[in-house]
Each structure stands twice: as structure tokens, then as C-alpha cells.
N, C-alpha and C positions, 0 to 999 in steps of 0.2 A: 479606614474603618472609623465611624461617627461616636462616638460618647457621650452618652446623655446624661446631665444630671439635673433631678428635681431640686425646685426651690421652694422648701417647705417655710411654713408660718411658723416663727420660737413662740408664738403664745398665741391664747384666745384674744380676740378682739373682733375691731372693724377696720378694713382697711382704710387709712387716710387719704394715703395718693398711689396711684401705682405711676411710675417710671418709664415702663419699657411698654411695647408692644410685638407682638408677631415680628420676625423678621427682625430685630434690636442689635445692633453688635453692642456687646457691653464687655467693657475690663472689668479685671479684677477688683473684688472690695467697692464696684460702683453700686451705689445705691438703687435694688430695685423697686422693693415698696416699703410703705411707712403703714405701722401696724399698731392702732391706738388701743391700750388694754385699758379693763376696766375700771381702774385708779388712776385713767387720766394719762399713763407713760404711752412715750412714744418709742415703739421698736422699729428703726431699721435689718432690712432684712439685705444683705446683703452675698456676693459667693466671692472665695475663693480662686474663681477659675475665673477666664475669657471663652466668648464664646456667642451664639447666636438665638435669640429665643425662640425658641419651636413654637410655645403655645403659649398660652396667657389663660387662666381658668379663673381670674377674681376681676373684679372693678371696685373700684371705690365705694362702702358703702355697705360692701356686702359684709356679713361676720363670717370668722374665722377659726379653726380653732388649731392647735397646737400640735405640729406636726403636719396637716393642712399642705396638700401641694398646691403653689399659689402659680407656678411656672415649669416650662420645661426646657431645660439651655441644652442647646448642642456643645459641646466642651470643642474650643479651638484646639488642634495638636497640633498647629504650628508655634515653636517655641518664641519667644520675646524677650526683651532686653532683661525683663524682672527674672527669668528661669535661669 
């Protein structure tokens, strides 16, 4: 059985780069997109989990805001060396 988890935006802004695409296997704590607020910081948005990305709903460019689902990962439940 599959596990989804959204990856939400921690603040408003514009996205700077997104990372991943459809289809991504990405580990844990790897960097998905880079999220420029309006004082200039740059927030990585990052997960917890491994896993596969279902969807992608931002590009580069576009604004943001806080809470914001930016992606949708299938959560791996095969365990790895870090578990």
C-alpha cells in the first residue's frame, strides 16, 4: 500500500529552481525546490522521507505562498541503511 506525502512551501515567495520532476526518485533531506522570499532569503524545501514524485504543480517563477503544495512524493516503504 502507496503513501503519499505533500511537499508544501514554509513561506511566500517565488520559486527559484525546482529540482525534481514527475517520476524523481529522491532521498531523504535532498533538496527539492529553492523558494526566494520577499527579503531576498532563500528557503530550501526539503522532506524527510525517500520516495518517488507523483506530481509537480509549480515551475520556476511562479509565486507561492505558505503552506502551498508544491509536489506530491510517493513515500518509499522499503527500509534503508539510514532506518
Amino acid at each position: 500500500m502507496s503513501s503519499y506525502r505533500t511537499v508544501d512551501s514554509l513561506s511566500d515567495g517565488i520559486v527559484e529552481k525546482v529540482f525534481v520532476e514527475k517520476g524523481t526518485y529522491v532521498h531523504e533531506w535532498e533538496p527539492l525546490f529553492l523558494i526566494k522570499t520577499a527579503n531576498g532569503a532563500i528557503k530550501k524545501i526539503e522532506m524527510g522521507v525517500s520516495g518517488v514524485i507523483s506530481k509537480v504543480n509549480v515551475e520556476p517563477g511562479e509565486r507561492v505562498c505558505s503552506d502551498m503544495t508544491l509536489a506530491l512524493l510517493e513515500e518509499d516503504t522499503v527500509s534503508n541503511g539510514c532506518d
